[in-house]
C-alpha positions in Angstrom: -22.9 -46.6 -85.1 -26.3 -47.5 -86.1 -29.6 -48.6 -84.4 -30.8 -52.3 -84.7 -32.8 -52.1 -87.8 -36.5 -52.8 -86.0 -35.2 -50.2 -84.3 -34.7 -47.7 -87.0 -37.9 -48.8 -88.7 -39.6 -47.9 -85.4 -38.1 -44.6 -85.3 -39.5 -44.0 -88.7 -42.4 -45.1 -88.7 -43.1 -43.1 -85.6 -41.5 -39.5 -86.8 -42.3 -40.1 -90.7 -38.3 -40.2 -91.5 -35.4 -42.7 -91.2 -32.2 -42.2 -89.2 -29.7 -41.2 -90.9 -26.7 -40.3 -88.5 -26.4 -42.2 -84.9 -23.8 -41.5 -82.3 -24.1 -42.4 -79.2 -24.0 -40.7 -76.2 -22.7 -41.8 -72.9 -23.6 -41.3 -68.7 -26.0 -44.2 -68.2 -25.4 -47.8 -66.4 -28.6 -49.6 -67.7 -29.7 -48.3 -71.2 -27.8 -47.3 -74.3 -28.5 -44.1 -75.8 -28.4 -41.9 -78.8 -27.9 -38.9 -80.8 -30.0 -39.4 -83.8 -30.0 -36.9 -87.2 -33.2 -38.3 -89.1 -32.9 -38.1 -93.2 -35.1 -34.8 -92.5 -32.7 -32.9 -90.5 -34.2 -33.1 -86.8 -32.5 -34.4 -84.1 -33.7 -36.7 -81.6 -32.1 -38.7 -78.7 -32.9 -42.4 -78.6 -32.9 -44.6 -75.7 -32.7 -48.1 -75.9 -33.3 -50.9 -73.3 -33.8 -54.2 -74.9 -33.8 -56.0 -71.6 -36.1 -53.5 -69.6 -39.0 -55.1 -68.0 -42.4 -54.8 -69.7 -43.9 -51.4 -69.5 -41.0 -49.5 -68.0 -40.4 -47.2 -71.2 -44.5 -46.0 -71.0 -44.0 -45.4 -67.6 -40.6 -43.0 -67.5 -42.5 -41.4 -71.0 -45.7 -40.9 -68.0 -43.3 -39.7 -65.3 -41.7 -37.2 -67.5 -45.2 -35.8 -68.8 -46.3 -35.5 -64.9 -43.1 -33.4 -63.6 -43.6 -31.4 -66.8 -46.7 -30.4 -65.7 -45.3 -28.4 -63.0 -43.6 -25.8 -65.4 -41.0 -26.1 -62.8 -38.1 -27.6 -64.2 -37.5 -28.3 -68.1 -37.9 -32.1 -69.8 -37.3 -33.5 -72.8 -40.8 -34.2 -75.0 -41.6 -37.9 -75.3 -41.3 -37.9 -79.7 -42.3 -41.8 -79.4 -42.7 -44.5 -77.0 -42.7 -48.8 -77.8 -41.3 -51.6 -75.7 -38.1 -51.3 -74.9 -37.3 -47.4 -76.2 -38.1 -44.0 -75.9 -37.4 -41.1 -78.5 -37.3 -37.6 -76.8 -36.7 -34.4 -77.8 -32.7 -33.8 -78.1 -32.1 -31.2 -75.2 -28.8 -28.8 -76.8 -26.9 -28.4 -73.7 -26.1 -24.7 -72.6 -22.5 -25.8 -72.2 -20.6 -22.4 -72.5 -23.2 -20.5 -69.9 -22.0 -22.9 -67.2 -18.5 -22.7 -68.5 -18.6 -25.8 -70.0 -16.7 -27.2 -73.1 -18.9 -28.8 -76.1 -18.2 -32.2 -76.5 -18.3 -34.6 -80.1 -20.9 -36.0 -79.7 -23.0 -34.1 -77.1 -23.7 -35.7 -73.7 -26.5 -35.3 -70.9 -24.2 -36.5 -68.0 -20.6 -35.6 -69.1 -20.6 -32.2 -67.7 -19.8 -29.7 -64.8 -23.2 -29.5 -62.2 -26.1 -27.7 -62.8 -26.2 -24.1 -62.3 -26.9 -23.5 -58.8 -29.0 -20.7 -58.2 -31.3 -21.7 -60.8 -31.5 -25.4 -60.3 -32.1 -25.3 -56.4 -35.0 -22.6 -57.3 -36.7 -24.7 -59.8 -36.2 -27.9 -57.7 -38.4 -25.9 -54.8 -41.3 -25.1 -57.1 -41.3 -28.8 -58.8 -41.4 -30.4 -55.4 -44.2 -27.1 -54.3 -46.3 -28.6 -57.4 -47.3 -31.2 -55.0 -48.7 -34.6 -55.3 -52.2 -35.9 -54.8 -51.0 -38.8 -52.5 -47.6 -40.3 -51.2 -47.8 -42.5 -54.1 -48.6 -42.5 -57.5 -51.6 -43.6 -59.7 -49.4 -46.4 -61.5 -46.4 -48.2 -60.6 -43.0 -47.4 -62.6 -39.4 -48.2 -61.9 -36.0 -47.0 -61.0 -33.3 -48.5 -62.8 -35.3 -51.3 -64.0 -36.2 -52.1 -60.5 -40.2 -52.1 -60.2 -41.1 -49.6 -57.7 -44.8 -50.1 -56.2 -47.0 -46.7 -55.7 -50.2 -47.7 -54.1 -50.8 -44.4 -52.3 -50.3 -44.9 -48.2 -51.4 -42.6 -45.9 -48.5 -41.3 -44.1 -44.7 -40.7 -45.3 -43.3 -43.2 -42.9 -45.9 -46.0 -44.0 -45.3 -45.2 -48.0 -41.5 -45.4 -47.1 -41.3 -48.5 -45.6 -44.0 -50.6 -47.4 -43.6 -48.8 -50.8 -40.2 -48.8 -50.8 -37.7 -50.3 -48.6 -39.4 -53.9 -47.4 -40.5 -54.8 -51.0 -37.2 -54.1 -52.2 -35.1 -55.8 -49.4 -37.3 -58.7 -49.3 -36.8 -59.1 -53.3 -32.9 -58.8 -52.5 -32.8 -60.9 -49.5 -34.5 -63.6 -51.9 -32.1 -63.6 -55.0 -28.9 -63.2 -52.1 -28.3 -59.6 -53.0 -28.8 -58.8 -49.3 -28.2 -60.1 -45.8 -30.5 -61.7 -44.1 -29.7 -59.8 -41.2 -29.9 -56.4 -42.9 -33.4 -57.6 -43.9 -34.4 -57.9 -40.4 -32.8 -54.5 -39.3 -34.5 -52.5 -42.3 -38.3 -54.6 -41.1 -37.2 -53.5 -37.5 -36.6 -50.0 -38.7 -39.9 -49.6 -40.4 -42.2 -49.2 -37.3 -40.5 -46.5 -36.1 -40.7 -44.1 -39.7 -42.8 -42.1 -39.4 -41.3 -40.9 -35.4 -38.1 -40.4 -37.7 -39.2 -38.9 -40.8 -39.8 -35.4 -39.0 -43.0 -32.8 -38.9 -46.0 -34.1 -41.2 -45.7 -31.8 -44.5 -48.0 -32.6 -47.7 -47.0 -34.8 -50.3 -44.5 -33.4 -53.0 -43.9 -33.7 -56.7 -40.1 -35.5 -56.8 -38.2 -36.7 -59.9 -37.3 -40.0 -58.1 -33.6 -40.2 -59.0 -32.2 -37.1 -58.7 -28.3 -37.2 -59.0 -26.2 -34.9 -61.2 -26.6 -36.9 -64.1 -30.1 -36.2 -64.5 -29.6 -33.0 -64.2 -28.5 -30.7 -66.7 -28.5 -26.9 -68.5 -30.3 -26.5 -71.2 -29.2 -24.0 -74.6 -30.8 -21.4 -72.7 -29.0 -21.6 -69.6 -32.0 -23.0 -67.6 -32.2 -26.0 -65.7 -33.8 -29.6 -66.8 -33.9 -33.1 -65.9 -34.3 -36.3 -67.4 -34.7 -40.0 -66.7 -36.9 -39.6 -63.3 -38.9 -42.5 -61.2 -41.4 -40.1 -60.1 -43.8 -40.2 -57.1 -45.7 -38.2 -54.4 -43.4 -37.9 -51.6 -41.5 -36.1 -49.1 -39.2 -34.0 -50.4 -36.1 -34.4 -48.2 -35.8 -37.7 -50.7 -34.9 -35.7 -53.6 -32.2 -33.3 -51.7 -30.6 -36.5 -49.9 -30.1 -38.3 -53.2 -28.1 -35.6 -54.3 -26.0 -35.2 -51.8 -25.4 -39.0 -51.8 -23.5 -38.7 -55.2 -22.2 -35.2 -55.2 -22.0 -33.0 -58.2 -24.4 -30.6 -57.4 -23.0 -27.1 -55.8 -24.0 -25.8 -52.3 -25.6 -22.4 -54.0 -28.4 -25.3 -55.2 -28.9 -26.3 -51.6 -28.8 -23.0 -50.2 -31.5 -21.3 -53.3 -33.7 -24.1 -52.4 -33.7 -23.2 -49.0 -34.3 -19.9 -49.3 -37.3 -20.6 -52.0 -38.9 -23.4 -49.6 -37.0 -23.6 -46.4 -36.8 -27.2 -44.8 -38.2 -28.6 -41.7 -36.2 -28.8 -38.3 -34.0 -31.3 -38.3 -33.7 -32.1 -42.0 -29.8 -32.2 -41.3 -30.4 -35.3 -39.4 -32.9 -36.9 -41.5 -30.4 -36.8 -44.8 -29.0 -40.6 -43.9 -32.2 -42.1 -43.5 -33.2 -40.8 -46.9 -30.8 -42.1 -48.9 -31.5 -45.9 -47.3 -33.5 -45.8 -50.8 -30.9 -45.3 -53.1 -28.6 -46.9 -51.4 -30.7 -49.8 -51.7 -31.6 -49.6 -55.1 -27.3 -49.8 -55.8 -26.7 -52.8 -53.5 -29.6 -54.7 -55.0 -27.8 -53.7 -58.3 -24.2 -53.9 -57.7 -23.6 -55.2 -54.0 -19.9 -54.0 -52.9 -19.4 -51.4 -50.9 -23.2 -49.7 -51.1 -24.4 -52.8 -48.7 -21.6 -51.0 -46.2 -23.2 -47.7 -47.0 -26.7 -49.3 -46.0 -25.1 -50.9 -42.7 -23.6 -47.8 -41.6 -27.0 -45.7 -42.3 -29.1 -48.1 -40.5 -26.7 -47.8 -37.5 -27.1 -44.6 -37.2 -30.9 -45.0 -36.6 -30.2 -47.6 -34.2 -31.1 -50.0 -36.7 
């Protein structure tokens, strides 16, 4: 394998040597990535999106600087940064303290989940790191999808205005969503912030938060990469990964123990992951806009 020669020129001219080994590295649905040895020895991981929309590479470079800040949970250093690619640091995976078998070539997501313990710990004190707003002080994306920040005053508002209307109104347009699962989601919005639970301040969340963003690092200590980032409430973050699997309950329970939850968070879990679930139906329809019927029903939505 090699990298599309602007490409390599870029990664040159931005780290002062040319790649001279590329393998790539699987685990993600929109961009292609990389394990890169440049002519100097280091190794870098290079992700590539040719078809990413204008800005989104800055912004995941911005998001990973901001959860960094916390000292909470580990991410990869942003090496370099241009339209349509990132370089990071290469993050050696602590395979063999999880019990995990080293793979040829490396990979962030094909791997057993997170330690436990450690991860649910670190998760509480990223999300205690807090946020200034619900909201952020840019816009960035998930998946490619834009995802508008203008702080809102309440959880509830943020969710519904921030999140779930723009996105089902841009669905509804292109026919990636019903009509009538438009109207339920607008029907639903009212009535967040009743739903959403006591008030609680804004936290710091990675945005995307399933097990293939997370990982162990050669020290055995827990990291994340590729987040959509924002100031929110951090039951988002918890119900995204239990929406894919992969992480173990000890996360769940060391998290609760390090920042216990509000009452009622068990019955909130469903009406967090309307999000994701709409971010995949808007992206690959099937059986997520069943997922998003059956959620909404359960809110009497």
């Amino acid at each position: 394998m090699s990298l599309p020669p602007e490409l390599a020129a870029a990664v040159a001219d931005a780290l002062g040597a040319p790649p001279a080994d590329v393998r790539p590295v699987g685990g993600g649905s929109i961009a292609s990535a990389a394990r890169v040895v440049l002519a100097d020895g280091r190794v870098v991981f290079v992700k590539r999106d040719p078809g990413a929309p204008p800005g989104a590479a800055a912004a995941e470079a911005a998001d990973l600087a901001w959860l960094a800040e916390a000292g909470a949970l580990r991410t990869p250093a942003v090496l370099a940064v241009g339209e349509g690619f990132l370089v990071l640091e290469w993050l050696e995976r602590g395979g063999r303290a999880a019990g995990d078998v080293q793979l040829d070539p490396p990979s962030w997501s094909d791997r057993p989940p997170p330690p436990g313990e450690a991860f649910g710990r670190a998760l509480a004190a990223l999300h205690r790191a807090g946020a200034p707003a619900f909201g952020l002080d840019r816009d960035n994306f998930i998946a490619g999808i834009p995802q508008p920040n203008e702080p809102a005053r309440t959880w509830g508002a943020f969710y519904g205005q921030r999140r779930l209307l723009p996105l089902a109104r841009r669905s509804a347009s292109t026919g990636r969503l019903d009509g009538a699962l438009l109207r339920r989601i607008d029907a639903l919005v009212p009535r967040l912030d009743e739903l959403c639970g006591p008030p609680e301040p804004p936290a710091r969340l990675h945005g995307d938060l399933w097990s293939g963003n997370a990982l162990l690092d050669a020290a055995g200590g827990p990291a994340v990469i590729d987040p959509a980032a924002y100031g929110g409430h951090r039951e988002m973050d918890l119900a995204m990964m239990r929406l894919f699997g992969g992480f173990p309950a000890a996360a769940y329970a060391a998290y609760g123990e390090a920042h216990p939850l509000a009452p009622g968070h068990e019955e909130r879990v469903e009406l967090c992951q309307l999000w994701p679930l709409l971010v995949h139906a808007h992206l690959f329809g099937g059986g997520y806009a069943a997922s998003l019927d059956a959620a909404l029903r359960r809110y009497g939505a």
